[in-house]
C-alpha positions as CSV (number, residue, x, y, z in Angstrom):
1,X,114.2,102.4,108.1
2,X,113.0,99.0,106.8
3,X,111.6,98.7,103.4
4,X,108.0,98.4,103.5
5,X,108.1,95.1,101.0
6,X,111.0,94.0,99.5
7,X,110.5,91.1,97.2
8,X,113.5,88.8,95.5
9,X,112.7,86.6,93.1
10,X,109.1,85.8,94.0
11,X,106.8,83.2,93.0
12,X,104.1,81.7,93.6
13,X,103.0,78.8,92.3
14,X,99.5,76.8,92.2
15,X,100.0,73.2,90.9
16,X,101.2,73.7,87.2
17,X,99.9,77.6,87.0
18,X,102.7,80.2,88.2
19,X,100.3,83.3,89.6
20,X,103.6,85.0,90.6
21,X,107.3,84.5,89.0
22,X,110.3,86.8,89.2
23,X,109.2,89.5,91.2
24,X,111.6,91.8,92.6
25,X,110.3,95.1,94.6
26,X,111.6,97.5,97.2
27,X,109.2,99.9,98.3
28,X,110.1,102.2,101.0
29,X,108.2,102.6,104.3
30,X,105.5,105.4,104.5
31,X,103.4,105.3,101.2
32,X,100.2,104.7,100.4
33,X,100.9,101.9,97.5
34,X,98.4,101.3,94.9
35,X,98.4,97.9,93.0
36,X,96.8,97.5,89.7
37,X,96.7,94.9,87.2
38,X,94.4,92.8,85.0
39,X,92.3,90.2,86.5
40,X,94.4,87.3,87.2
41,X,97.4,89.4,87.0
42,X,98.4,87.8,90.5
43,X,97.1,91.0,93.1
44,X,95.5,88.8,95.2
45,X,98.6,86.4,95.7
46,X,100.5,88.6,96.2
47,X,98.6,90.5,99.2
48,X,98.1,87.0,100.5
49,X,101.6,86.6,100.6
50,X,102.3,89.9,101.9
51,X,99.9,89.0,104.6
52,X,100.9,86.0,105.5
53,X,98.0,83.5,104.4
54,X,100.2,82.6,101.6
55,X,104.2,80.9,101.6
56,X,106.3,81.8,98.7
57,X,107.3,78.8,96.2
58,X,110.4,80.8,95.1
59,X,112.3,83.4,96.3
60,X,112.2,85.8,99.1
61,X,109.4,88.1,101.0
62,X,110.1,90.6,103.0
63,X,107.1,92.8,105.6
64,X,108.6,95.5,107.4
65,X,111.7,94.1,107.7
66,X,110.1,90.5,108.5
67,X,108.9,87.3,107.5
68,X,105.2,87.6,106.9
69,X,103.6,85.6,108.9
70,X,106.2,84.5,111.2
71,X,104.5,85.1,114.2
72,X,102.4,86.7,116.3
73,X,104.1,90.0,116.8
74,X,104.8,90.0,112.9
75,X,101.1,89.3,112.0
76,X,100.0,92.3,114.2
77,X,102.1,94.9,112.5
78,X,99.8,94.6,109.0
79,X,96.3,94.4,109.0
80,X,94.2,93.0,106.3
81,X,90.3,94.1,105.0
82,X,89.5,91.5,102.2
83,X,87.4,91.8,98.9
84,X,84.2,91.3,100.9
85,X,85.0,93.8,103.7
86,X,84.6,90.9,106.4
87,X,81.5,91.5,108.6
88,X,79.4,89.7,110.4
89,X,75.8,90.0,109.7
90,X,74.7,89.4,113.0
91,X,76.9,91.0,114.9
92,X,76.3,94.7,115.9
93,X,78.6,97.1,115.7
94,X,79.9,97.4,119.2
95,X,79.9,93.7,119.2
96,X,82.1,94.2,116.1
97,X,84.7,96.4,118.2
98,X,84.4,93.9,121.1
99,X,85.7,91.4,118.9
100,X,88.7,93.4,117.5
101,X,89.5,94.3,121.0
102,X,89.6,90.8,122.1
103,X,91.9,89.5,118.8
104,X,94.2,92.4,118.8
105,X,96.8,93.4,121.8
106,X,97.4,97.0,120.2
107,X,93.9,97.5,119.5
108,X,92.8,101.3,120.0
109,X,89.5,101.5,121.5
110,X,89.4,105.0,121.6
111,X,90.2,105.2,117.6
112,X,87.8,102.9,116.7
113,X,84.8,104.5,118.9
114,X,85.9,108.2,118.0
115,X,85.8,106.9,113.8
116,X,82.3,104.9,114.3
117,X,80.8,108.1,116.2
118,X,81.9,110.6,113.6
119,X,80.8,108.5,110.6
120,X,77.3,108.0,112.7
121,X,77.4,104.1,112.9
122,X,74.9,103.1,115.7
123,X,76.5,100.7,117.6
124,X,73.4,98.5,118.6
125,X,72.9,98.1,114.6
126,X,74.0,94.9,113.1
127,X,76.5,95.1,110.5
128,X,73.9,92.8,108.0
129,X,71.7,96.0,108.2
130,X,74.0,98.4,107.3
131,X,74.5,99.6,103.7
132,X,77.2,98.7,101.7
133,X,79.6,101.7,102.3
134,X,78.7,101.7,106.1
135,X,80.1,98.2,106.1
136,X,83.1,99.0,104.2
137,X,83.5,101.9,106.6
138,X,83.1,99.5,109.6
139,X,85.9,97.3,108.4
140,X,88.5,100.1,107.6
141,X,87.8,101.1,111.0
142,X,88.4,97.6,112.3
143,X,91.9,97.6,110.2
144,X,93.1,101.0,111.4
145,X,92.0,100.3,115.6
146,X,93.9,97.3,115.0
147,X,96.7,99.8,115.0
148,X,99.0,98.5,112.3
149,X,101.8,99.4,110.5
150,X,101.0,98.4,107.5
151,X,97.2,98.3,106.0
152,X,96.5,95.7,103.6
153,X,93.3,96.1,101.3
154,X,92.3,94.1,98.6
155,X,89.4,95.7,96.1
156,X,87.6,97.7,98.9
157,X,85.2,99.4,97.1
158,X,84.6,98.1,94.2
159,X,81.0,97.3,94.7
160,X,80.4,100.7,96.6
161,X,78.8,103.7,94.5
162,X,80.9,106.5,93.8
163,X,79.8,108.8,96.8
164,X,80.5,106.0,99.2
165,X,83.7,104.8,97.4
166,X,84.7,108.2,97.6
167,X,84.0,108.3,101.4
168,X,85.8,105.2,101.7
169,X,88.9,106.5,100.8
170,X,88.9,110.0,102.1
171,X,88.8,108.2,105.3
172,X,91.5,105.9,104.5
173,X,93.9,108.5,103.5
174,X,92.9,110.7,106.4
175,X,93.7,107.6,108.6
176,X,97.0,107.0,107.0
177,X,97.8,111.2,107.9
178,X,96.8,110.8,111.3
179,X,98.8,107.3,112.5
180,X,101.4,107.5,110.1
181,X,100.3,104.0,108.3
182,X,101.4,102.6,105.4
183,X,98.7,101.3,103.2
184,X,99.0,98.4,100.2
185,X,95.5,99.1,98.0
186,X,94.5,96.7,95.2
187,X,92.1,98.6,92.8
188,X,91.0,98.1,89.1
189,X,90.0,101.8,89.3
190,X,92.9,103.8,88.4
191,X,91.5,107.3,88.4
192,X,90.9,106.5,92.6
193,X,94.4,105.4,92.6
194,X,95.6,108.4,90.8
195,X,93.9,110.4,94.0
196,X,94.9,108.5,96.6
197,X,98.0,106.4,96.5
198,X,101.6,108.1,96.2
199,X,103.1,105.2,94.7
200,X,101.8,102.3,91.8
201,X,103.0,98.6,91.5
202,X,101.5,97.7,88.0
203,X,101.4,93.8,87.5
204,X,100.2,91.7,84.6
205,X,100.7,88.0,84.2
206,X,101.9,87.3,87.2
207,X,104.9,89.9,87.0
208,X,106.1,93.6,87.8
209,X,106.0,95.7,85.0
210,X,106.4,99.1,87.2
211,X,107.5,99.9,90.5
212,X,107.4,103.6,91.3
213,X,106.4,106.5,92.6
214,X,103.2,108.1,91.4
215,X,105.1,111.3,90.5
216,X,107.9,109.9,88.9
217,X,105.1,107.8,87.0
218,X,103.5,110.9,85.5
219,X,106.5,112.8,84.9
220,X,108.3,110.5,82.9
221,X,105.4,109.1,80.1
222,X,104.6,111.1,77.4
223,X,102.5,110.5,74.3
224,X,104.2,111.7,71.2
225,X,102.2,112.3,67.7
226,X,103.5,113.1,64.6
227,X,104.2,111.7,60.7
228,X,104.2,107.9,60.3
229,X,107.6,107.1,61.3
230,X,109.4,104.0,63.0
231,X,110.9,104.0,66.7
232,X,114.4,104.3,65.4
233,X,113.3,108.0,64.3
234,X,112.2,108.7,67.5
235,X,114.1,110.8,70.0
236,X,117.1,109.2,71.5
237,X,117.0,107.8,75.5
238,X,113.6,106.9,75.5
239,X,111.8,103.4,75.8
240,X,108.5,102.7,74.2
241,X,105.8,101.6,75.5
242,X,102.8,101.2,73.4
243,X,102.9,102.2,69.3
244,X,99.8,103.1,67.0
245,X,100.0,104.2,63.5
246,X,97.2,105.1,60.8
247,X,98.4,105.1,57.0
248,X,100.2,109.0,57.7
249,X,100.2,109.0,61.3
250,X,102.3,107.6,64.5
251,X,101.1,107.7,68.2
252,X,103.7,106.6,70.3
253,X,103.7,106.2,74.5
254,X,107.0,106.3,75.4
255,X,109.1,106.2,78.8
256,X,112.1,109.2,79.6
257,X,113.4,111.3,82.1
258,X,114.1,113.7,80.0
259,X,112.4,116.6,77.8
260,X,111.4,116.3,74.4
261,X,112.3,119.4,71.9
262,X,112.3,117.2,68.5
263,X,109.7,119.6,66.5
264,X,108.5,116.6,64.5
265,X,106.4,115.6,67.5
266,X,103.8,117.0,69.4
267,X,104.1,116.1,72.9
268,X,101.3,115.6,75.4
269,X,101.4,114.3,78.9
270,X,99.1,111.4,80.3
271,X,96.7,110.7,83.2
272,X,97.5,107.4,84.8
273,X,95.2,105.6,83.6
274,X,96.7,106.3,80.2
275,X,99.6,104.8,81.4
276,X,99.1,102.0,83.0
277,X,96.2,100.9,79.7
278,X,99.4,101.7,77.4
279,X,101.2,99.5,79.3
280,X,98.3,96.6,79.3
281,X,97.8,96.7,75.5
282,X,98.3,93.3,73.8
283,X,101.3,95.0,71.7
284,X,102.9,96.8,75.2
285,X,102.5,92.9,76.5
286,X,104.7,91.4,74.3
287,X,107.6,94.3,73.2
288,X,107.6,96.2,75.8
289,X,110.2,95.6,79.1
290,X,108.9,95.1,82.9
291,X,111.3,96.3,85.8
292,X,113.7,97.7,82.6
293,X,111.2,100.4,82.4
294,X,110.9,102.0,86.0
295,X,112.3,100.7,89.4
């Protein structure tokens, strides 16, 4: 099976400004990915290049066993809803599956009517008179009637409240159950992330720092507490990630695969969203390594 992205070396450069440089990744087909990362961490570039809309400046790119972008039958095996959730105002929304139809050969009109009756869009409404998570709603259903294999979104609710965000991806990751899709989701809101996606690509400053499955994410972190004491007292086979201390007292988020019996410490496990802030941390920025840590 072809890896879903696989990435060599990638950049991306903007006049003097690298948004991207030396990103490698190889994620497999069938996972729901969530991407996270600061603003201006490079998400957007790097779903732009994923899509297409974008040309690397160095190294290699890799959709579904393709060049993005390459050509018509490449572009129609990912679809893309954008930060806005791309509607138009004053179109209704049947004219809105009209226009899918008419733009996509492997367009599933039967999908997209079936999704727009069970979430009780009125089809004679236009789309500038719908609320906020109707219109997100509207353009996931325009991505998945597309029929893709892979589903590109790029901050898809971050404007919705939590109710409709919550819709939002319930349908998503019902949609990705029933056609067997593979999603790529750019979120700053981890703790949707932690309920949705199976896997996390964790950028800051234009490069990887984690590539992995959500699982393996969780299972390997661990906070560790304990006297005031420097790394090299720590447990051996471990990486740290993010160090505290207070004038008795050392807090330490560290990265293993294995367990942790050393009374000295007590050991706790962390949500996600500890993780990836530990990671983010101006301390974890500088010290810490990127792909070293998790491939």
């Amino acid at each position: 099976m072809n890896a879903l992205i696989r990435a060599e070396a990638l950049g991306k450069r903007y006049g003097r400004r690298w948004a991207l440089t030396g990103c490698d990744l190889d994620i497999p087909a069938g996972h729901v990915v969530g991407l996270v990362g600061p603003n201006g961490a490079g998400k957007t570039t790097l779903l732009n290049l994923v899509t297409g809309q974008l040309a690397p400046s160095t190294g290699h790119l890799s959709v579904l066993g393709g060049e993005p972008g390459r050509d018509a039958a490449q572009l129609a095996r990912v679809g893309y809803v954008a930060q806005d959730r791309p509607t138009y105002a004053h179109l209704s929304v049947a004219d809105h599956l009209r226009l899918g139809r008419h733009l996509n050969p492997g367009w599933d009109d039967e999908l997209a009517r079936r999704r727009v009756e069970r979430l009780g869009l009125d089809l004679k409404r236009k789309a500038g008179r719908l609320s906020g998570g109707q219109r997100a709603q509207l353009a996931l259903t325009l991505g998945i009637a597309k029929r893709p294999e892979l589903l590109v979104l790029d901050e898809p609710v971050v404007s919705l409240d939590p109710f409709a965000r919550r819709e939002f991806l319930q349908g998503l990751m019902e949609a990705a159950a029933d056609t067997e899709l593979s999603v790529l989701l750019s979120s700053h809101l981890v703790s949707d992330l932690e309920r949705t996606c199976d896997y996390l690509v964790l950028l800051d400053r234009g490069m990887v720092r984690m590539s992995a499955p959500l699982e393996e994410v969780i299972a390997t972190h661990r906070r560790l507490t304990g006297p005031r004491a420097e790394p090299s007292r720590l447990p051996q086979d471990m990486t740290v990630v993010n160090a505290s201390h207070t004038d008795r007292q050392s807090t330490y988020v560290v990265h293993t695969d294995r367990p942790i019996h050393d009374p000295t410490w007590s050991v706790s496990r962390l949500s996600l969203e500890d993780v990836v802030l530990a990671y983010l941390t101006p301390a974890s920025r500088e010290s810490a390594p990127a792909m070293e840590v998790l491939r």
